[in-house]
FITOR-204093 format. One line per field, with one value per residue (C-alpha): residue in three letters; chain; z, x, y. Coordinates in Angstrom, 3 decimals. Last residue first. Layout:
# FITOR-204093
res <- ALA/...
chain <- A/...
up <- Z/...
east <- X/...
north <- Y/...
//
This chain:
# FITOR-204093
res <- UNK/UNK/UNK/UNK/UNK/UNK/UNK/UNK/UNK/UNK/UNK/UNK/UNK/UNK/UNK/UNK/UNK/UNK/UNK/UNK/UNK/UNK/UNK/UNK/UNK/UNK/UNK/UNK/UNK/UNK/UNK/UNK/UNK/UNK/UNK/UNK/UNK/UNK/UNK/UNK/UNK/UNK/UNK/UNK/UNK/UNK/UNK/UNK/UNK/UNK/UNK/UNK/UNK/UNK/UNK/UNK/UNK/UNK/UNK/UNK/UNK/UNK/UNK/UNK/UNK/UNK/UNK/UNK/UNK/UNK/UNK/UNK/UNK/UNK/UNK/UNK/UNK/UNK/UNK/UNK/UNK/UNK/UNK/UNK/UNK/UNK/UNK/UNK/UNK/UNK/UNK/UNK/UNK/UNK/UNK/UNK/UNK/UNK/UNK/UNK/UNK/UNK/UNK/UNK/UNK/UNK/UNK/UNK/UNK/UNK/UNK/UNK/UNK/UNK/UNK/UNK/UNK/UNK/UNK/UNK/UNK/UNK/UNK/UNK/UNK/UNK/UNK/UNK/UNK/UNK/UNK/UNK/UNK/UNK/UNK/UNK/UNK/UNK/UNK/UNK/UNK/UNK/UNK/UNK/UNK/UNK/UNK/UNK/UNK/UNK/UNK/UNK/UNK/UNK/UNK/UNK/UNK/UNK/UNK/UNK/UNK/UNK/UNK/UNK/UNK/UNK/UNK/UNK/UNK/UNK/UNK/UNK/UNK/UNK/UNK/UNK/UNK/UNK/UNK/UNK/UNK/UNK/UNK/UNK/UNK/UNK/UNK/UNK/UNK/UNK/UNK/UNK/UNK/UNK/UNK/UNK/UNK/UNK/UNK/UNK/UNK/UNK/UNK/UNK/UNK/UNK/UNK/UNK/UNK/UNK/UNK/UNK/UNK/UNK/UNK/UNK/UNK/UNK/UNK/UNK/UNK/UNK/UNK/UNK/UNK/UNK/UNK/UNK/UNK/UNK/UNK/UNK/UNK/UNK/UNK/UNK/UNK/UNK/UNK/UNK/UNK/UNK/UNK/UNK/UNK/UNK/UNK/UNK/UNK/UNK/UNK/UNK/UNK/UNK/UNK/UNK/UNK/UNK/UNK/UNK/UNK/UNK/UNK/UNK/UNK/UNK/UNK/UNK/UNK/UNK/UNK/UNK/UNK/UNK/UNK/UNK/UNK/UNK/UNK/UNK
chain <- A/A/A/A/A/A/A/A/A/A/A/A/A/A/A/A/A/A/A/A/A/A/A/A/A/A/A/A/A/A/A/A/A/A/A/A/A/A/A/A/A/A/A/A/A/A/A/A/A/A/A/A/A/A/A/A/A/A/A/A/A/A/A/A/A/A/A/A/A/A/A/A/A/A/A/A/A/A/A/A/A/A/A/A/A/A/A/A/A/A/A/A/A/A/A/A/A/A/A/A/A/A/A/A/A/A/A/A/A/A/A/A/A/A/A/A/A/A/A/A/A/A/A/A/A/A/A/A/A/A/A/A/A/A/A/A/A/A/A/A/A/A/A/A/A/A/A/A/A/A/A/A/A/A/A/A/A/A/A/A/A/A/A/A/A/A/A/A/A/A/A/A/A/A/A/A/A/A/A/A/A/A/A/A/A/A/A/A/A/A/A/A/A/A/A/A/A/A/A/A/A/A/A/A/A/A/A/A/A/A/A/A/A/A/A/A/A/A/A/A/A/A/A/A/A/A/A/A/A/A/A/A/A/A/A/A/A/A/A/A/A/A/A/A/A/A/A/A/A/A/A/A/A/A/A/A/A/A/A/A/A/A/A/A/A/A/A/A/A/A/A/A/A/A/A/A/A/A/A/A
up <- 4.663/6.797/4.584/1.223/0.569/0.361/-3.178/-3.448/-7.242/-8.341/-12.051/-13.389/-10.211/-6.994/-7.807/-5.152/-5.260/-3.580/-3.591/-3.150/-1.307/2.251/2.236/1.603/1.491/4.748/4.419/1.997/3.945/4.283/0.341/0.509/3.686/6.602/8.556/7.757/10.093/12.652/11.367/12.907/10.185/7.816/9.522/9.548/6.112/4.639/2.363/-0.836/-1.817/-5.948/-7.194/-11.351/-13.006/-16.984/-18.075/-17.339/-20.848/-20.589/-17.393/-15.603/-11.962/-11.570/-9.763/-7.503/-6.867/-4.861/-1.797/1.352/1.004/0.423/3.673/5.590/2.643/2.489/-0.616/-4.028/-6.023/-3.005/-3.490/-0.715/2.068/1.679/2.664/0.236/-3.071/-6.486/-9.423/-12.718/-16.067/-18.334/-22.179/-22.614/-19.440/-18.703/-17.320/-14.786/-13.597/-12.808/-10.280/-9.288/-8.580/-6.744/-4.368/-3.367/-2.686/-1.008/1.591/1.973/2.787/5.268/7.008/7.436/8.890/11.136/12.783/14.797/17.971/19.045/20.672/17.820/15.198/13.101/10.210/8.482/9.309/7.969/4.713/4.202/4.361/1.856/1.678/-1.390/-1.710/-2.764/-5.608/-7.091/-10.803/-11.833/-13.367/-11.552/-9.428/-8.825/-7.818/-5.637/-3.708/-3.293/-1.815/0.130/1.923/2.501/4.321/6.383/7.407/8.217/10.515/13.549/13.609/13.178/16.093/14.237/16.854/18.004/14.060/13.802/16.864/16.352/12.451/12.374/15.207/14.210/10.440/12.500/14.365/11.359/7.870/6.292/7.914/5.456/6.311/3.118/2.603/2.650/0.453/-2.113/-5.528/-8.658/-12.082/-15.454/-15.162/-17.788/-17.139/-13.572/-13.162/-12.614/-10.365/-8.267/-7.469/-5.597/-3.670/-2.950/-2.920/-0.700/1.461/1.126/2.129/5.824/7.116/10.654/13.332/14.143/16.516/19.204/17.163/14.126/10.301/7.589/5.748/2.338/-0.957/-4.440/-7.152/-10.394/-12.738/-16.635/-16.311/-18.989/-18.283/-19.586/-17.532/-14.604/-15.127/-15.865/-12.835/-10.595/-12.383/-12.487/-8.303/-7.421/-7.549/-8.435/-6.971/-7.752/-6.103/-6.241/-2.778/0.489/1.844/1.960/3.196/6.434/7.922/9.965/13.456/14.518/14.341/16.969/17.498/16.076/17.805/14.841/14.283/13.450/9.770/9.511/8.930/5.763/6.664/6.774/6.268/6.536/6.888/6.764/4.907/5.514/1.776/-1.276/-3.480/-6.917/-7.439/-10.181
east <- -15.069/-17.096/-17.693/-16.448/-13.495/-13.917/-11.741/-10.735/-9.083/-7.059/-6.209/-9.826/-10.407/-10.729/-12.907/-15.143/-15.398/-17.427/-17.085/-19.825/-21.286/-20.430/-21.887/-20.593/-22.578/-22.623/-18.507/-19.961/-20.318/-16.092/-15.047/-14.858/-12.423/-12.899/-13.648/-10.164/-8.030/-7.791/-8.786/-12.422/-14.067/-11.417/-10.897/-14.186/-14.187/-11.556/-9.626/-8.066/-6.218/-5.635/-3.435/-2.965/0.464/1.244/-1.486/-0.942/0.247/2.923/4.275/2.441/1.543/4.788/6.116/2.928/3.236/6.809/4.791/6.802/7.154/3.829/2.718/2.041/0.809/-1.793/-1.363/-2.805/-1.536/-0.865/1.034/3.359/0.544/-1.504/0.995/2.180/1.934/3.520/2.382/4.446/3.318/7.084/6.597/9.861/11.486/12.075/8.584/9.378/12.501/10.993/8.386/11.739/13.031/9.722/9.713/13.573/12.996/9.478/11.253/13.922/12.057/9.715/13.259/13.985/10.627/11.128/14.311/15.010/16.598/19.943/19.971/22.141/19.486/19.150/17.625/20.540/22.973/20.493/20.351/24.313/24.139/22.171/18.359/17.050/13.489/11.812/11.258/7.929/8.133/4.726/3.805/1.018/2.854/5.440/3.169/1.248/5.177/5.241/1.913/2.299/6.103/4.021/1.033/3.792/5.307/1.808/1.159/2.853/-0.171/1.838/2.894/5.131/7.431/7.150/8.269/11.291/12.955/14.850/15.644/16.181/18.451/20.287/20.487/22.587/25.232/26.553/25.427/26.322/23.533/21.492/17.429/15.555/13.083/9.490/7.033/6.454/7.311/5.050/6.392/5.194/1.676/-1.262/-2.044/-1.339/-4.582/-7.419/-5.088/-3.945/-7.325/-8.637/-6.509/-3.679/-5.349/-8.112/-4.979/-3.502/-6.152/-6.263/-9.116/-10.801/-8.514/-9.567/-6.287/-4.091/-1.998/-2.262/-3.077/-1.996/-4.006/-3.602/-1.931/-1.952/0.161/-0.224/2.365/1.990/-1.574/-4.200/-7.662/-9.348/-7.327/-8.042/-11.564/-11.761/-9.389/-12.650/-14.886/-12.913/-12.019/-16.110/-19.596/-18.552/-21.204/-20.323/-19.982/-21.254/-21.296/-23.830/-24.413/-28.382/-27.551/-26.868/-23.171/-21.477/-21.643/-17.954/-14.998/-13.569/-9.630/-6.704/-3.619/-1.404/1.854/4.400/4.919/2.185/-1.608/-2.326/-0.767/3.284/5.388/7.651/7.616/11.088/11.416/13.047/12.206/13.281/11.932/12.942/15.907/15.001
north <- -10.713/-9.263/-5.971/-6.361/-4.016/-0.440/0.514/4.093/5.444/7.781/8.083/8.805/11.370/11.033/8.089/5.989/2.170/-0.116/-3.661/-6.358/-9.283/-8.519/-5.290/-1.718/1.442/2.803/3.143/5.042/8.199/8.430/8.976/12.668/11.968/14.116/11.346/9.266/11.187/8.352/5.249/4.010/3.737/2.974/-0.604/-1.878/-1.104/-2.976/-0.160/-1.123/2.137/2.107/4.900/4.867/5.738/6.307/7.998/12.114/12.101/9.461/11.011/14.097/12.103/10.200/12.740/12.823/9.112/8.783/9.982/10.501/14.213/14.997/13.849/16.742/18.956/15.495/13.440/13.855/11.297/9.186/5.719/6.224/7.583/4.062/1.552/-0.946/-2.990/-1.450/-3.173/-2.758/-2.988/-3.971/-3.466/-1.822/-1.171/2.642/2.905/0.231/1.833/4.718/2.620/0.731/4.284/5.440/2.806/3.493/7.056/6.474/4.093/5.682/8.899/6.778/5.318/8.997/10.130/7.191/7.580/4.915/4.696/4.339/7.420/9.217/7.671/4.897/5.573/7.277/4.198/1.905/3.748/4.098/0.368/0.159/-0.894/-2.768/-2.696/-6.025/-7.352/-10.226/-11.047/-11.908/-15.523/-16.286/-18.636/-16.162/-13.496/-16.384/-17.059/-13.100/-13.012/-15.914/-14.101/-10.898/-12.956/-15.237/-11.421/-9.979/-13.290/-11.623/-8.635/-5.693/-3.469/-0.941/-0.424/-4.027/-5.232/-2.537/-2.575/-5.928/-5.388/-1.913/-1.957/-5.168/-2.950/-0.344/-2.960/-4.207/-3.340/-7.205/-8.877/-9.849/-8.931/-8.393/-5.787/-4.873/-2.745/-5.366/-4.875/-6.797/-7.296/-8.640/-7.442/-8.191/-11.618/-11.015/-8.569/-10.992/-13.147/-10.031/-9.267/-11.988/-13.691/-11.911/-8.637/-9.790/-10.895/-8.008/-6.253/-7.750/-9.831/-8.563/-6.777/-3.148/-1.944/-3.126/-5.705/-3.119/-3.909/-1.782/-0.017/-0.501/1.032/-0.056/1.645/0.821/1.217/0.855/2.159/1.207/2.868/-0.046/-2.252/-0.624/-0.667/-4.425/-5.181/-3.737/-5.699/-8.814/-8.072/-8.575/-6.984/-3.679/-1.012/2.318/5.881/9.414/10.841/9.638/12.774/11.772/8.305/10.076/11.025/8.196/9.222/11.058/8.460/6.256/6.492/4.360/5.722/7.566/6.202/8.750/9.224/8.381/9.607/6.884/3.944/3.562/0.741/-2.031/-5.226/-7.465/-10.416/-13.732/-15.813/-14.476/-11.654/-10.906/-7.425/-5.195
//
C-alpha cells in the first residue's frame, strides 16, 4: 500500500454520479408520523462504539462531496477528521483516501486529468488542504494514510478521443483500485482498513445504475458476511436538497437532527447512515 504525500488530486463521485447531478430542492419533508426507526448518538464515541462492536476489518465511509454552486456549510470530512477518526485510530492501522498523486511521467493524458479535473468537478478550493489535514491527522494518530495509484494505461483510458474525460471510466478506476487495497487489507494479518470517499463506492446495496462503480458488494459475503461495514456521513443541509435523495428510507429524519446530536439509520447491521449535527 502506497502512504500519502503532499500535492493531491480529488476525486470522486456522490451518490447520483457518474455524471454530475445539479443539486435540486426536494418535495416537503414528510411528517413526524413517517419518521422511520432511528437513534440518537450524542457524539463520534457512540457511533465508533457500534462499529467496534460489530468488528469490520474495512470500513468504508462515504460523503457527499461539496460543490462551489451547491449547499455549502462544514464538510464530512472534516467531522470525520476531527471527530471520528480519533475514536477509531486505536483500532485502524490504515486509512486510503479517494485521491491521487500528480507525477508527471504519463505525458500529455495525466495534464488532461490534472487541469480539467478540479473545474469539472467544481469542489470548493479548500477540499485539497482538507484531504492533505486528514492524511497529516492519520499520521498523527498513528494510521497509515495511501492513495490510489493511477497508471499510465489509466490516464490514457480516461481521456477520451476529444480530449475530454471520460468519467464513467475514471469512476471504474476508481472502484477497481479502491477495492484492491480493500482486498489487500483482508489479506494482511491484523490490518482494519478505512476507506474514505464518495458515497456510490462504498454502497452495499447500490442503485442498478451504480452497481458497477461499487467495490462494496464483492466484499459483502467475506468472513461470514462480517468483514466490510458502509458508513455515509451525510450533513444535513446537504442531503436535503441532493438530487435523488427523497426517495431514500432514511430521508424523514433529516427532521430529526439538531446541532447537539447524530442520527443514525441502519440498512441493515452492515450498512449504516450517519446525519451529521445540524449547524455544525
Amino acid at each position: 500500500m502506497r502512504a500519502v504525500p503532499a500535492g493531491l488530486i480529488l476525486l470522486g463521485a456522490c451518490r447520483g454520479a457518474p455524471s454530475q447531478e445539479p443539486v435540486q430542492p426536494t418535495e416537503p419533508t414528510p411528517t413526524a408520523a413517517a419518521t422511520p426507526p432511528h437513534q440518537r448518538l450524542a457524539g463520534a464515541a457512540e457511533l465508533a462504539q457500534i462499529i467496534g462492536q460489530r468488528g469490520p476489518r474495512i470500513l468504508g465511509v462515504g460523503e457527499l462531496h461539496q460543490v462551489v454552486d451547491g449547499p455549502q456549510g462544514p464538510a464530512a470530512i472534516d467531522w470525520f477528521t476531527e471527530q471520528l477518526l480519533p475514536v477509531l485510530a486505536p483500532s485502524a492501522t490504515d486509512l486510503v483516501i479517494e485521491t491521487w498523486v500528480f507525477e508527471g511521467g504519463c505525458g500529455e493524458q495525466e495534464q488532461v486529468v490534472v487541469e480539467v479535473l478540479p473545474e469539472a468537478t467544481n469542489r470548493p478550493p479548500e477540499t485539497e488542504d482538507a484531504i492533505v489535514r486528514l492524511a497529516r491527522v492519520a499520521r498523527e494518530l498513528g494510521v497509515t494514510p495511501h492513495a490510489l495509484e493511477l497508471s499510465c494505461d489509466d490516464y490514457e483510458a480516461v481521456v477520451g478521443p476529444d480530449g475530454g474525460i471520460v468519467y464513467e471510466q475514471l469512476l471504474a478506476v476508481m472502484t477497481r483500485e479502491l477495492g484492491a487495497l480493500a482486498r489487500q487489507g483482508l489479506a494482511t494479518p491484523d490490518a482494519r482498513v478505512i476507506l474514505y470517499g464518495g458515497a456510490v463506492h462504498n454502497d452495499l446495496h447500490p442503485r442498478p445504475a451504480l452497481a458497477a462503480y461499487s467495490y462494496a458488494t464483492a466484499l459483502a459475503a467475506l468472513e461470514g458476511g462480517q468483514a466490510y461495514m458502509e458508513l455515509d456521513l451525510y450533513p444535513p443541509g446537504m442531503a436535503a436538497q441532493q438530487a435523488g435523495f427523497a426517495d431514500e428510507a432514511w430521508f424523514p429524519l433529516i427532521d430529526a437532527t439538531g446541532p447537539d446530536h447524530l442520527v443514525l439509520w441502519e440498512r441493515d447491521p452492515n450498512s449504516l447512515v450517519v446525519l451529521l449535527p445540524a449547524g455544525e
